[in-house]
C-alpha positions in Angstrom: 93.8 88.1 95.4 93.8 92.1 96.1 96.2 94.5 96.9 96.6 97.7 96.8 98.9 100.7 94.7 101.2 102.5 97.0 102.4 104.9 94.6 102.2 105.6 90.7 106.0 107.1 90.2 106.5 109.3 86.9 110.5 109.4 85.7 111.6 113.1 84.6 114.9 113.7 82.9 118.1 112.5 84.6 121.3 113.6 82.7 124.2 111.3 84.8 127.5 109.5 83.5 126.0 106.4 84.6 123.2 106.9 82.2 122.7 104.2 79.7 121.4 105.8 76.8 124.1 107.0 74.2 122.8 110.5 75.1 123.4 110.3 78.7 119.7 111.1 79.5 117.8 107.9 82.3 114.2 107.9 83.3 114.9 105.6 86.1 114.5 108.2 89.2 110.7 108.1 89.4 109.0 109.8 91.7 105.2 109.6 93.0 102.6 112.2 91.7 99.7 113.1 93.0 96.2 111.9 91.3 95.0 110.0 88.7 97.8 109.1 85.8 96.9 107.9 82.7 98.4 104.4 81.8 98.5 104.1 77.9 98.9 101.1 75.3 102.6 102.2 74.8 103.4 103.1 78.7 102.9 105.8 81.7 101.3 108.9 80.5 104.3 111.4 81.3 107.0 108.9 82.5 110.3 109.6 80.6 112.1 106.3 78.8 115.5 107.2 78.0 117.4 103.9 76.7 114.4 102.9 74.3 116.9 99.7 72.9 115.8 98.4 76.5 113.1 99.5 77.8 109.6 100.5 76.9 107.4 99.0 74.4 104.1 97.3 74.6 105.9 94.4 76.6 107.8 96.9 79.4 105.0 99.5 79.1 104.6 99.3 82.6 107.2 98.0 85.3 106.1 97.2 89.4 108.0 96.5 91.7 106.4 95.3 95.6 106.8 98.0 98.7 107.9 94.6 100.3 111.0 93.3 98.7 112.0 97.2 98.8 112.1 97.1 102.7 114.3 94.3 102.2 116.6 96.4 100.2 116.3 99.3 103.1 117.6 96.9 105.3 120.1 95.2 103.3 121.9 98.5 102.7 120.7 100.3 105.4 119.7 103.2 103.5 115.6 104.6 102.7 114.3 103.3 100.1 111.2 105.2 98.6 108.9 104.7 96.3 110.2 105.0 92.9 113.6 104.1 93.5 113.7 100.7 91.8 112.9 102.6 88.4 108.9 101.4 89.2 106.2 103.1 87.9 103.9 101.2 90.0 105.0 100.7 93.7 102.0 97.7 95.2 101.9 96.0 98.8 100.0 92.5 98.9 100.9 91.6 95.5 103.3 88.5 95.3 105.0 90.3 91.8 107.9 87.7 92.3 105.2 85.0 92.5 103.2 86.7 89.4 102.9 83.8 86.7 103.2 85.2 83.5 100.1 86.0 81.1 98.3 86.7 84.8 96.0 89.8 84.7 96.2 93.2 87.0 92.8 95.1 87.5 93.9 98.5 88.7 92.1 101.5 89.0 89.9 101.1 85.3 93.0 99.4 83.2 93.8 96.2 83.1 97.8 94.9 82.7 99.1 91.7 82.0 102.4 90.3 83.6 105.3 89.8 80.1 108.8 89.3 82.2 111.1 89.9 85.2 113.1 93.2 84.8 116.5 92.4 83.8 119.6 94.4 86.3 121.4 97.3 84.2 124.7 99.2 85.0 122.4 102.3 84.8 120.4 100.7 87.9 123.7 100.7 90.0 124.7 104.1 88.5 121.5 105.6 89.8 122.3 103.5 93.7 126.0 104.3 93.4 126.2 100.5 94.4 128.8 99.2 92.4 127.9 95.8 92.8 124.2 96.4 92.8 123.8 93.8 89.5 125.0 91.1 91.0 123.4 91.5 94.6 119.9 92.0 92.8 121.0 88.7 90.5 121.3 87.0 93.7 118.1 88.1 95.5 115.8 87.3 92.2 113.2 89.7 93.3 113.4 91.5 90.2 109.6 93.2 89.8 107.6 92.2 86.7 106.8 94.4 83.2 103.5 94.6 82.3 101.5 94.7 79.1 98.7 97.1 78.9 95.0 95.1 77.4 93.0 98.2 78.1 94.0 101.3 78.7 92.6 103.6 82.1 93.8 105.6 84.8 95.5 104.6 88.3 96.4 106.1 91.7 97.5 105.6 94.7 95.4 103.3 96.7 93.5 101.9 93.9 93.2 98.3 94.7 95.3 95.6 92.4 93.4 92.4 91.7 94.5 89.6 90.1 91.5 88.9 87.7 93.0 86.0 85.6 96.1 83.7 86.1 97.3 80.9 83.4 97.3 77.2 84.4 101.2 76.8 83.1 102.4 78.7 86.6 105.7 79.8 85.5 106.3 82.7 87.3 108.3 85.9 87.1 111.0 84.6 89.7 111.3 81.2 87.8 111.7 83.3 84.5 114.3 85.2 86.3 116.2 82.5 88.1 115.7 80.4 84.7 117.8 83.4 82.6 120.6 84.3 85.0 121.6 81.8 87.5 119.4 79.0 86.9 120.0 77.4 83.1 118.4 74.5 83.9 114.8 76.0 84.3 115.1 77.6 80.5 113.1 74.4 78.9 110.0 75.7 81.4 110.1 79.1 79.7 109.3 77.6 76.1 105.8 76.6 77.6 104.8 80.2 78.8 103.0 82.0 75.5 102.4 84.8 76.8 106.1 85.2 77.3 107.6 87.9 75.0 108.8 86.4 71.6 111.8 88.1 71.8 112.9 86.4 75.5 111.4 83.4 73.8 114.0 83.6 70.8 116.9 84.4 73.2 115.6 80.8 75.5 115.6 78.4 72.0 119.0 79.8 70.7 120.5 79.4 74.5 119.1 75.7 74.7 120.0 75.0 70.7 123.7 76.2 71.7 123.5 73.9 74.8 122.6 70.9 73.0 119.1 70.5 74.5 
């Protein structure tokens, strides 16, 4: 399966109220660049992570998020959506990155990404939309984008092809994760056979099914 980069979108320095970091400083209005960017074991060379506690890291080095489900949004709110906007540093078009499963492999441009987790709604998302009930509507639409995990490190651009090289048999997916974490408890038991699934989302499913009496 192939598709195709839209945009690679870089984050400068937002200083904002809405900001989630202590210091009132967000990365999350990315914006494409020109060229080849450098994608790096701990994230996008020159993209600015402001709340660390939540994002970044070798599981949320990267974040996509499909040109497709953000014409969705366009409509929904009747409002341009560019690329970017979703705090993605990779925008993509033919890539199913709801219907990603989990440990599945990217090929784009010469680096290769694996797919970790769904991206998790913040108050610093809606903050940046001035959507005050942006959470719960992206809850609801569970089309959240997936994180990525860089395996080797390269350089990307727009129009670079994005093929999925490898996929895992288990075929949980980055919606089901989602779904299974926020309004879906009952598909949490399906997370606990994913390994490539972060440990630390893997911690947080055992104590939520210990507490529930699995």
């Amino acid at each position: 399966m192939t598709g195709r980069l839209v945009a690679v979108n870089l984050g400068g320095v937002t200083e904002a109220e809405w900001a989630g970091d202590p210091s009132g400083r967000s990365g999350i209005d990315k914006r494409p660049t020109a060229g080849r960017v450098a994608i790096r074991f701990a994230g996008v060379l020159g993209d600015f992570i402001g709340e660390r506690a939540h994002h970044g890291g070798p599981d949320q080095a990267v974040y996509a998020y499909a040109e497709e489900d953000a014409g969705w949004w366009a409509t929904e709110l009747d409002r341009a959506v560019r690329p970017g906007a979703f705090g993605e540093n990779l925008t993509t078009y033919a890539v199913d990155v709801t219907g990603a499963v989990v440990g599945e492999r990217w090929a784009v441009g010469s680096a290769l990404l694996e797919v970790t987790k769904p991206r998790t709604p913040c108050t610093t998302f809606a903050g940046f939309w001035g959507v005050p009930d942006l959470v719960k509507r992206f809850t609801v639409r569970a089309a959240p984008g997936a994180y990525l995990r860089v395996l080797r490190e390269g350089e990307v651009g727009a129009g670079d092809p994005v093929e999925v090289v490898d996929r895992p048999a288990h075929g949980v997916t980055v919606g089901e994760v989602f779904r299974a974490t926020t309004l879906e408890p009952a598909l949490l038991p399906r997370l606990l056979d994913v390994p490539e699934l972060p440990e630390p989302l893997r911690a947080k499913v055992r104590r939520r099914l210990d507490t529930a009496g699995r």
